[in-house]
C-alpha positions in Angstrom: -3.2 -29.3 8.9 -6.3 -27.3 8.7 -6.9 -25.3 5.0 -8.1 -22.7 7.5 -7.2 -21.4 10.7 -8.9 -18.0 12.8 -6.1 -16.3 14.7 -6.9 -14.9 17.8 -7.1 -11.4 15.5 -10.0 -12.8 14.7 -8.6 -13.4 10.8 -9.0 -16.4 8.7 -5.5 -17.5 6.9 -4.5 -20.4 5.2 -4.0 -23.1 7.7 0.3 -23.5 6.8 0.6 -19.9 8.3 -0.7 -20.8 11.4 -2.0 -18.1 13.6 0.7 -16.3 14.9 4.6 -16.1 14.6 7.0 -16.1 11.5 4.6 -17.9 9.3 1.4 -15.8 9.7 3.4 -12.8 9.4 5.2 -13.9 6.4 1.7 -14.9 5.1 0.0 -11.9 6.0 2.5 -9.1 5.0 4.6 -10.8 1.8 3.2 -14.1 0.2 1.2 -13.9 -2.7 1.9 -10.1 -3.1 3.2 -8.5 -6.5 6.8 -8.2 -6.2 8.8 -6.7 -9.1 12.7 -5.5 -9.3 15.3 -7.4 -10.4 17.5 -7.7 -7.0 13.9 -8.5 -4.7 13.3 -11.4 -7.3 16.9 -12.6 -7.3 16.5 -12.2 -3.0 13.7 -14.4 -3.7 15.1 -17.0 -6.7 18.0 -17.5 -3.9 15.8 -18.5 -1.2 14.3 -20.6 -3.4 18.0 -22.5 -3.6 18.6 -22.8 -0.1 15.3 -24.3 0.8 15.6 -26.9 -1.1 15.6 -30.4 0.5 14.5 -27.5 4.1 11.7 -26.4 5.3 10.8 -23.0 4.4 10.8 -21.8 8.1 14.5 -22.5 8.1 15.2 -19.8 5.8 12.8 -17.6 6.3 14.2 -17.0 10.7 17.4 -16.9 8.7 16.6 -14.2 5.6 18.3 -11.1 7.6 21.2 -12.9 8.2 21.3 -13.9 4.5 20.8 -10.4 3.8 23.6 -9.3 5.2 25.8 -11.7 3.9 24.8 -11.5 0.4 25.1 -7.8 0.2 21.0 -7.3 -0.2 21.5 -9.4 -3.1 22.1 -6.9 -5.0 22.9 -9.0 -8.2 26.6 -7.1 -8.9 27.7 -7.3 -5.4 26.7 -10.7 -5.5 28.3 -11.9 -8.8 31.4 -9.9 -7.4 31.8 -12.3 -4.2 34.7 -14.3 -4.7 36.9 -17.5 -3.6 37.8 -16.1 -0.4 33.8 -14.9 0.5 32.6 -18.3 -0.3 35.1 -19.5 2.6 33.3 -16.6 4.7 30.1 -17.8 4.2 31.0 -20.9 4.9 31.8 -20.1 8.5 28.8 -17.6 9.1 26.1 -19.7 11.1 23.5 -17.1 10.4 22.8 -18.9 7.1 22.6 -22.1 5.2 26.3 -23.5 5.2 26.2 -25.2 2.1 29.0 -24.6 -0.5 27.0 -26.1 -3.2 24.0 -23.6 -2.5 26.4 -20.6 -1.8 28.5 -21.1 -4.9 25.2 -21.4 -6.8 23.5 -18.3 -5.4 27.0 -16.6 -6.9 27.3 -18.9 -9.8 23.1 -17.3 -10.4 24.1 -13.9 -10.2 26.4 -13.7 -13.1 23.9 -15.8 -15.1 20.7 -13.2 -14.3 23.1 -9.9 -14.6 23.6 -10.9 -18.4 19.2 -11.3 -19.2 18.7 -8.8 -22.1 15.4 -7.7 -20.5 16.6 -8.3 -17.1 15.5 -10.7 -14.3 11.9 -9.0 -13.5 11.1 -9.2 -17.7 12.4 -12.6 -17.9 10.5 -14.5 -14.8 7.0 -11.9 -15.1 7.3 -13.5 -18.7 6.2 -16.9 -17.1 3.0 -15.9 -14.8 -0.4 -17.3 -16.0 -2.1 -14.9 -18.1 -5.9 -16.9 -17.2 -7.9 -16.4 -14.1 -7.8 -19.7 -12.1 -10.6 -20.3 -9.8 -9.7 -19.2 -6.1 -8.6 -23.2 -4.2 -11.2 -23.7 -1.6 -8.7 -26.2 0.1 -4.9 -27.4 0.2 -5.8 -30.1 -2.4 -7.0 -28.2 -5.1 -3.2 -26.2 -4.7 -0.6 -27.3 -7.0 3.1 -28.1 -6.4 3.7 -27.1 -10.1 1.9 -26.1 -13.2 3.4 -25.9 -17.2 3.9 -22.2 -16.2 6.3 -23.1 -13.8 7.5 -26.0 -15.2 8.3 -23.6 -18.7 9.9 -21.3 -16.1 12.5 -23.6 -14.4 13.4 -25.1 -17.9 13.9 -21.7 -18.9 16.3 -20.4 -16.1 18.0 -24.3 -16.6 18.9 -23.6 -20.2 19.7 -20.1 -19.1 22.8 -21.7 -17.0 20.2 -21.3 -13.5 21.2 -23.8 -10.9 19.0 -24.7 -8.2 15.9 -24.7 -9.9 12.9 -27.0 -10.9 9.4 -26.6 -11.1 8.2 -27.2 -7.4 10.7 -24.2 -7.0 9.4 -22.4 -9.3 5.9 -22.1 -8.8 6.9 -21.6 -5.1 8.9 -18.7 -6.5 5.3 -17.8 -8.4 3.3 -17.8 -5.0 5.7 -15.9 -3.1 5.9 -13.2 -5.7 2.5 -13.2 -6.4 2.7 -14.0 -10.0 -0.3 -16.9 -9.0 -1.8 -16.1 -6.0 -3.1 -19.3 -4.1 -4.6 -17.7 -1.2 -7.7 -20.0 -0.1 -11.0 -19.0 -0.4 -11.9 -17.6 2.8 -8.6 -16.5 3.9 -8.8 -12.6 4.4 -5.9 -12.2 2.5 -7.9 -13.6 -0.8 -10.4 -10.9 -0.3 -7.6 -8.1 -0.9 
């Protein structure tokens, strides 16, 4: 894969976006931008859980449908689902069919609902505070950093399932808590 690739828009992007379709867009409209609220970054934390062991792509052509079967994830709707909507979910081929993920995305709710500070507070908390030098390729990117590491340790002794560091600073990118961009990509100049 190429750390940068010129879509026919003439834009550089980083080179796992591609040029067009799902990936560029995602790229171009959502990763690496500032998200804050507790139910986006829950949407988000959730994800995180039914990628793992998937490629990203897999859940992101299926986030509507997760969407609508998670209620928006709103965290109270979520944390009110019960027995019988885990059974649902279970049969809805719009999403990841995985009891173990679905019960944990529930099981998750009830354990961000009860933050003091709340779920925005309590993951902004963990976000580098020093300047980073821009990557110039895919290389000088990392899977996971002490920030993220402290973050998934955090949510673990929290009660969090479905979380680890790789997850985590994934979680960071997407949100745009780090922003790993490369230099050269027009989305670093913004």
């Amino acid at each position: 894969m190429q750390d940068l690739l010129t879509g026919e828009d003439g834009l550089p992007r980083c080179g796992w976006a591609g040029t067009t379709g799902d990936y560029a867009e995602y790229h171009d409209q959502e990763w690496g931008r500032t998200l804050h609220g507790d139910d986006a970054l829950f949407e988000r934390l959730s994800l995180e859980g039914f990628q793992a062991g998937l490629a990203w792509i897999t859940v992101l052509r299926k986030r509507e449908a997760f969407r609508t079967a998670f209620k928006n994830f709103q965290i109270d709707a979520v944390a009110a689902l019960t027995k019988a909507d885990v059974e649902d979910l279970l049969a809805n081929p719009g999403i990841i069919r995985s009891r173990a993920k679905i019960e944990s995305a529930i099981h998750n709710a009830h354990i961000v609902r009860d933050l003091p500070d709340g779920l925005d507070a309590f993951l902004w908390s963990f976000a580098p505070t020093a300047t980073r030098r821009r990557p110039k390729s895919f290389s000088q990117v990392p899977t996971q950093t002490p920030e993220s590491t402290a973050m998934a340790k955090s949510l673990k002794k929290n009660g969090v399932k479905f979380i680890g560091p790789t997850s985590a600073y994934a979680l960071m990118q997407a949100t745009g808590m780090v922003d790993d961009h490369l230099a050269g990509c027009f989305r670093a100049a913004k």
